[in-house]
C-alpha positions as CSV (number, residue, x, y, z in Angstrom):
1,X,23.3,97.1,33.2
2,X,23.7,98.9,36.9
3,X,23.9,102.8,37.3
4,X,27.5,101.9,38.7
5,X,28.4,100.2,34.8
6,X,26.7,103.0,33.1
7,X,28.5,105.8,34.8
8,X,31.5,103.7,34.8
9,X,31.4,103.2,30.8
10,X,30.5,107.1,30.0
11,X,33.6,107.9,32.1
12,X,35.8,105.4,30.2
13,X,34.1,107.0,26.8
14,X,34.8,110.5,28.5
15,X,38.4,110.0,28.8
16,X,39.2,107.6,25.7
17,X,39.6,104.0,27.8
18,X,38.0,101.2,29.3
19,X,36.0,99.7,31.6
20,X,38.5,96.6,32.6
21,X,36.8,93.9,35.1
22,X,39.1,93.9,38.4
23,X,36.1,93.0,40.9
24,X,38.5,90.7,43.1
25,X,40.1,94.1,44.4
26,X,37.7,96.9,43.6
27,X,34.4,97.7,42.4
28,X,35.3,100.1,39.4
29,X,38.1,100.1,37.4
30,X,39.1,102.5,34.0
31,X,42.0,102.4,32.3
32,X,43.2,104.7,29.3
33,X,46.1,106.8,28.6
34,X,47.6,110.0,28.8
35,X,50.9,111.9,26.8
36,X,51.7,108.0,26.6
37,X,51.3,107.0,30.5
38,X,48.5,104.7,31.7
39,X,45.8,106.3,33.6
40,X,43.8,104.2,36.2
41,X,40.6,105.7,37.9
42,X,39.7,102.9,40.3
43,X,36.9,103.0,43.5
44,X,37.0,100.2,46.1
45,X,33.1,101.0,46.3
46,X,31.1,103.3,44.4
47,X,28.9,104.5,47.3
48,X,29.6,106.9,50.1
49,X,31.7,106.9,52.3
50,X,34.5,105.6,49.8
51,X,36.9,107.7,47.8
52,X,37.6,107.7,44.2
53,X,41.6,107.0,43.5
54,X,43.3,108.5,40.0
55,X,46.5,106.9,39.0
56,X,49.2,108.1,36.8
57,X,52.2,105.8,36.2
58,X,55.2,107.2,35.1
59,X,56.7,103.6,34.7
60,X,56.5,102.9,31.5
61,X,59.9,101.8,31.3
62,X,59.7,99.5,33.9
63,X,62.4,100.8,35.6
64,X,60.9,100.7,39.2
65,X,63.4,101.0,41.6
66,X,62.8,100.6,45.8
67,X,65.0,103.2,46.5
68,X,63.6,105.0,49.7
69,X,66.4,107.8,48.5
70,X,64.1,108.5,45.6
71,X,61.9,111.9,45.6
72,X,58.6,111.1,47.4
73,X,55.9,113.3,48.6
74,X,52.1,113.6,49.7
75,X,50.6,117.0,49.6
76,X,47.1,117.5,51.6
77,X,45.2,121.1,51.7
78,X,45.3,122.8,54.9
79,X,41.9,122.6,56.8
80,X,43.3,125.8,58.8
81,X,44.6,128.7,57.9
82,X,47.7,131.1,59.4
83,X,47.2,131.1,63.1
84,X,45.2,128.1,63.4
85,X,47.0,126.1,61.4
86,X,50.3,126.7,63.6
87,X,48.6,126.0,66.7
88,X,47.2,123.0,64.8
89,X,50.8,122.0,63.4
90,X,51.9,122.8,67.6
91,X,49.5,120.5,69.1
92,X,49.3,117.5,66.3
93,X,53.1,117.6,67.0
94,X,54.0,115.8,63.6
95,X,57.6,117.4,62.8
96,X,57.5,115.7,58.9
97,X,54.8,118.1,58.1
98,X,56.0,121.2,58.1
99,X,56.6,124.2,55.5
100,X,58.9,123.5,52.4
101,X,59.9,127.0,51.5
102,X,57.4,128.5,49.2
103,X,54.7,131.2,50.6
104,X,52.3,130.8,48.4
105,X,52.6,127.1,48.4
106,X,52.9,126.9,52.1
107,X,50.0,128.6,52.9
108,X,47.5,126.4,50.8
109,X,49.2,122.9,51.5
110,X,51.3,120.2,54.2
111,X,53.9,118.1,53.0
112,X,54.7,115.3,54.0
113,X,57.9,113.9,52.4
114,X,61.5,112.3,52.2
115,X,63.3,115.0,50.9
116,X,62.4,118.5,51.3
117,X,64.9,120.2,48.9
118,X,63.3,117.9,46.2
119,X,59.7,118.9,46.6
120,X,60.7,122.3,46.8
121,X,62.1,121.9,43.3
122,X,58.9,120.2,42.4
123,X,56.6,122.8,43.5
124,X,58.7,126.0,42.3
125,X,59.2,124.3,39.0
126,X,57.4,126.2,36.0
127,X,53.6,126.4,36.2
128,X,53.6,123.6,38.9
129,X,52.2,125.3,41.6
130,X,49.4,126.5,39.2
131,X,48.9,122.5,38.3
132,X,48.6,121.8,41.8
133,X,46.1,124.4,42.8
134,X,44.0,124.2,39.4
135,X,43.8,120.4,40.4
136,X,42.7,121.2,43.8
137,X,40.2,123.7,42.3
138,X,38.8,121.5,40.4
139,X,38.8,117.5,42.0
140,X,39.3,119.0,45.5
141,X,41.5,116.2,46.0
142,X,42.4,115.0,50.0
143,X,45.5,113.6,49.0
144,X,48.0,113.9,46.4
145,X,51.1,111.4,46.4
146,X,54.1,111.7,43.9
147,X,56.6,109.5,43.6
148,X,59.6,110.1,41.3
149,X,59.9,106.3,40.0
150,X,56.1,105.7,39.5
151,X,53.9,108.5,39.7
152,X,51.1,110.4,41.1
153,X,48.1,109.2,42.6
154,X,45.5,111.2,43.6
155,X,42.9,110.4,46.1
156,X,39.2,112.8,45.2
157,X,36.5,112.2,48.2
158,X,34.3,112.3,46.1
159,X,32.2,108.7,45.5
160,X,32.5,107.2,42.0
161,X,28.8,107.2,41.8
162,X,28.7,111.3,42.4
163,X,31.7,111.9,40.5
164,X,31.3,114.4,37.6
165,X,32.7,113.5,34.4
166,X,33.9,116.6,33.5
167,X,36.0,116.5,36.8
168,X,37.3,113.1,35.9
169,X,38.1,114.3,32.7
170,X,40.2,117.4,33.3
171,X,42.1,115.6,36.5
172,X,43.5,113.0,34.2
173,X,44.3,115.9,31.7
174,X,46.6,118.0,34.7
175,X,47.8,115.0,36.0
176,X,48.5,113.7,32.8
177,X,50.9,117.1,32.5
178,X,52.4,116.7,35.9
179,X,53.2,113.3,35.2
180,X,55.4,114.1,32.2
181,X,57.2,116.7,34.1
182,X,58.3,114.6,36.8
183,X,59.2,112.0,34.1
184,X,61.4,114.2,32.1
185,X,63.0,116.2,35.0
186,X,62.8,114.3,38.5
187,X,62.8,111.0,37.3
């Protein structure tokens, strides 16, 4: 058994899954479960310089819907801070990244989304913020996508072969608790 299989079995033993064979498409893939969503923790390679990706789906109704009306977002940290970050924001000219309304989430984070009213909600809704920022804490996560109809996905930079399991572990628990928010109220 490689390193890779090993770490990849302790982490499916660490958050109650399992390793499932998907090695057409990526290198490692976990599956479990969380508050009754499946959880996916897949790397396309397990080595630097390739991320590690965390999947929620909210689906489990198999509802999906194609609806480019539907609540979508990514939120990335800022790199910059205050002054910097303007200038940044002036000279990268991208006009869908811009503030959504809330100070204290505006200065930690971008968004980059369909509807800005909608991740407003989202991020002012109870103890959200906290989620987000607890999750940056502790995966220091590049990306973070959420979709209303299917779910989050977050991508950590960390390798899979450097990733702790502790990380792992408590990512899929706050995603796991973001997921069922946007399930029950943005869905």
């Amino acid at each position: 058994m490689s390193e890779t299989d090993a770490k990849a079995q302790a982490l499916a033993k660490a958050i109650d899954g399992k390793v499932v064979d998907d090695s057409g498409r990526v290198a490692v893939s976990v599956k479990s479960e969380i508050l009754g969503f499946p959880v996916t923790i897949e790397a396309i390679k397990p080595f630097f310089p390739f991320a590690t990706d965390f999947y929620v789906n909210i689906d489990v109704l198999h509802e999906a819907t194609n609806n480019p009306a539907v609540l979508q977002f990514q939120i990335t940290p800022k790199v910059t801070k205050g002054i910097w970050n303007r200038l940044g924001r002036l000279l990268l000219i991208d006009a869908r990244v811009r503030p959504i309304g809330d100070k204290e989430f505006d200065n930690l984070f971008n968004v980059n989304t369909n509807d800005f009213s909608g991740a407003l909600r989202f991020v002012r809704y109870p103890g959200m913020l906290d989620k987000i920022q607890e999750l940056q804490d502790i995966s220091g996560f590049n990306e973070l996508d959420v979709r209303a109809t299917a779910g989050l996905k977050l991508v950590n930079p960390t390798n899979f072969d450097s990733l702790n399991l502790d990380v792992a572990r408590e990512t899929v628990r706050i995603m796991g608790e973001m997921g069922q928010i946007l399930f029950d109220v943005f869905k």
